[in-house]
N, C-alpha and C positions, 0 to 999 in steps of 0.2 A: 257756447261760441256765438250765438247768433244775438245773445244781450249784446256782451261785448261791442259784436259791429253794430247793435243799434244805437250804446250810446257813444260809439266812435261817431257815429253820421248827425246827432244830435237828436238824435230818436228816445222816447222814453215808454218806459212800460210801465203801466198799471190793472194790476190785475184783477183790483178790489173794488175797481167802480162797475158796476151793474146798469143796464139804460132799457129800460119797460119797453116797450112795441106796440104800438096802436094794433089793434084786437084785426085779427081776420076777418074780411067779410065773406061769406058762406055762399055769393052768390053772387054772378057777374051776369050783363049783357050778352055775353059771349057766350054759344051751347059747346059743348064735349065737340062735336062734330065739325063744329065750324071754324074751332080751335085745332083739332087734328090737318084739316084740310088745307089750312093757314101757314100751319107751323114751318119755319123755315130757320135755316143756320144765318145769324146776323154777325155781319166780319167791320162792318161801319158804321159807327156811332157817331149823333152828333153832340154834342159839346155843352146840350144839355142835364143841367143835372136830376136825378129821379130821387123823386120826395121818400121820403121816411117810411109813409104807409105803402107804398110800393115794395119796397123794400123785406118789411114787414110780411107784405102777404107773399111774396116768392121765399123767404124762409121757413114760411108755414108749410106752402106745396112742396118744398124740399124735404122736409121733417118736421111738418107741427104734430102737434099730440090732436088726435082729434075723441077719443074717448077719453071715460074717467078712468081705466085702466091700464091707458098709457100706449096704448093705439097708434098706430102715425098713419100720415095722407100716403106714405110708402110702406106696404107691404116688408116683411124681410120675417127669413127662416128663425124659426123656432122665436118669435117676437123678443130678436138677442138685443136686434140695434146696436154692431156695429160702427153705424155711421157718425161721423162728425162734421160739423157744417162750420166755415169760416167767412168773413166777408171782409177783404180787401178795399177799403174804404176811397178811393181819389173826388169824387164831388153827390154827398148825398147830402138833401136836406134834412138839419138837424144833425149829422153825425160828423165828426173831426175825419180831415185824415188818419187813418192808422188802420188796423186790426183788430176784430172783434169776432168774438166766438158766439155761435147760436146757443142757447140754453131751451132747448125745447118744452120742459114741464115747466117753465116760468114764462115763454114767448119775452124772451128778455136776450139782450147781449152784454156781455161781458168783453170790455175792452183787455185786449190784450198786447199790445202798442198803441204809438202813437207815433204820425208821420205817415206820408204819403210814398209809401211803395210796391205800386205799380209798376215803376220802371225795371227796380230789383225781380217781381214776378215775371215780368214780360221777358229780363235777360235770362232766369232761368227756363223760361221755357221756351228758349232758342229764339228770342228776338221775336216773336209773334206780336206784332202793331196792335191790335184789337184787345191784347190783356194791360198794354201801358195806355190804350187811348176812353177805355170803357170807362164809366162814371162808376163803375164796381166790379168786384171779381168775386163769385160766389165758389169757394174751394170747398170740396168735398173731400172728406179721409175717412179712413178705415182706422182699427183697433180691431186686429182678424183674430186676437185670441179671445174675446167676447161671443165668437161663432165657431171659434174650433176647440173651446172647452166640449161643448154639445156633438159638436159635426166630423170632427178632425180632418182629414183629409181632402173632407169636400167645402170645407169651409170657404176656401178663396174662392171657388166657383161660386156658393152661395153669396157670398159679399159683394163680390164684382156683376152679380145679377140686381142683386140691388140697390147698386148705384145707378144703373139704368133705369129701371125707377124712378130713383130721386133726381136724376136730369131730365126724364121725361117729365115731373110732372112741372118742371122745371120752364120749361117749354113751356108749357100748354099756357101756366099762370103768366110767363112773359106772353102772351101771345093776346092774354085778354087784357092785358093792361095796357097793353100798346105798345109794348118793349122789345128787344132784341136780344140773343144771347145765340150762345154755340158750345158745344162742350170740344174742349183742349185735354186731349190726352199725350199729346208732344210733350212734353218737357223733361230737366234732368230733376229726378227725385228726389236727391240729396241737398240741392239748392233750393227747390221748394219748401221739404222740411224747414232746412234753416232760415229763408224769409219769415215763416210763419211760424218759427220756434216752436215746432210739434215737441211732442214728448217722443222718448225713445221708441216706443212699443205701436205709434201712431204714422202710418204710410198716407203720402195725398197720392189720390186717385182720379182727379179730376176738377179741372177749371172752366170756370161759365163765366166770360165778362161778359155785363149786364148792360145797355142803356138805349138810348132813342135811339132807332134804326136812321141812318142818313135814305131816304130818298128821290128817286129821282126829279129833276125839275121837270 
């Protein structure tokens, strides 16, 4: 359903292009503490756009692989990793408008449209300004059956723990790079899926638009 309306709107999908990510840097300016103390919900962006490697490393603090065993910068039970990371593209340098999936053991994305829909995100999730006006939307989803083959019953608690997690550390990395973000748990779920053409067995959980914080004169 959700192809359809993309190539009714003049949208197109491809799945097959792949785009590498400028490598993480391991070490900011910025200490743990001074990034906690900082940290705050950003609801207004300015207009500019945030480069590539920005980009790059707040997908890392979401879920990069940081061992050779497959480790992430988020914790999660019984190291299942349910989680999946999206990003909502309206002005990044170097990337198109559209949709593109995080590939964590390649630090690479995988476009998966094409077309600026932003607007479509912000209507599903009740009209909130900051996901149509942000330079990016980082969507986090689940796949809860990756956590309740193991866990069963306690799985959605396990999952929905660490997603907090992967917003916090969400924060922190916008917070050293200069950025803004807030997580959006508002929205109607079913119109999310289909913006970002999840697969059946895939719930989104969570919206962070990303960009220069407006501040005061």
């Amino acid at each position: 359903m959700v192809f359809a309306a993309m190539w009714a709107s003049g949208m197109e999908t491809d799945t097959t292009r792949e785009i590498t990510l400028p490598q993480p840097v391991p070490k900011s300016h910025l200490s743990a503490e001074e990034a906690l103390s900082m940290r705050r919900s950003v609801r207004h962006f300015t207009e500019q756009a945030v480069t590539l490697e920005a980009i790059a490393q707040l997908l890392w603090a979401a879920q990069g692989i940081t061992v050779s065993d497959g480790g992430r910068t988020a914790p999660s039970a019984g190291a299942l990793y349910p989680l999946e990371t999206y990003l909502v593209v309206g002005d990044v340098m170097g990337l198109g408008a559209g949709i593109y999936r995080y590939q964590p053991r390649r630090h690479a994305l995988t476009v998966q449209a094409t077309g600026d829909l932003r607007e479509r995100l912000s209507s599903a999730a009740l009209w909130q300004a900051w996901v149509a006006r942000a330079a990016a939307v980082l969507v986090i989803t689940a796949v809860y059956a990756r956590t309740a083959g193991k866990y069963g019953a306690r799985a959605e608690r396990y999952v929905h723990i660490e997603v907090g997690h992967a917003a916090q550390n969400v924060y922190l990395q916008a917070q050293s790079l200069g950025l803004g973000t807030l997580i959006v748990g508002s929205f109607k779920d079913e119109e999310v899926h289909d913006v970002l053409g999840l697969p059946a067995n895939e719930a989104p959980l969570a919206l962070m638009p990303l960009g220069y914080p407006e501040r005061p004169e």
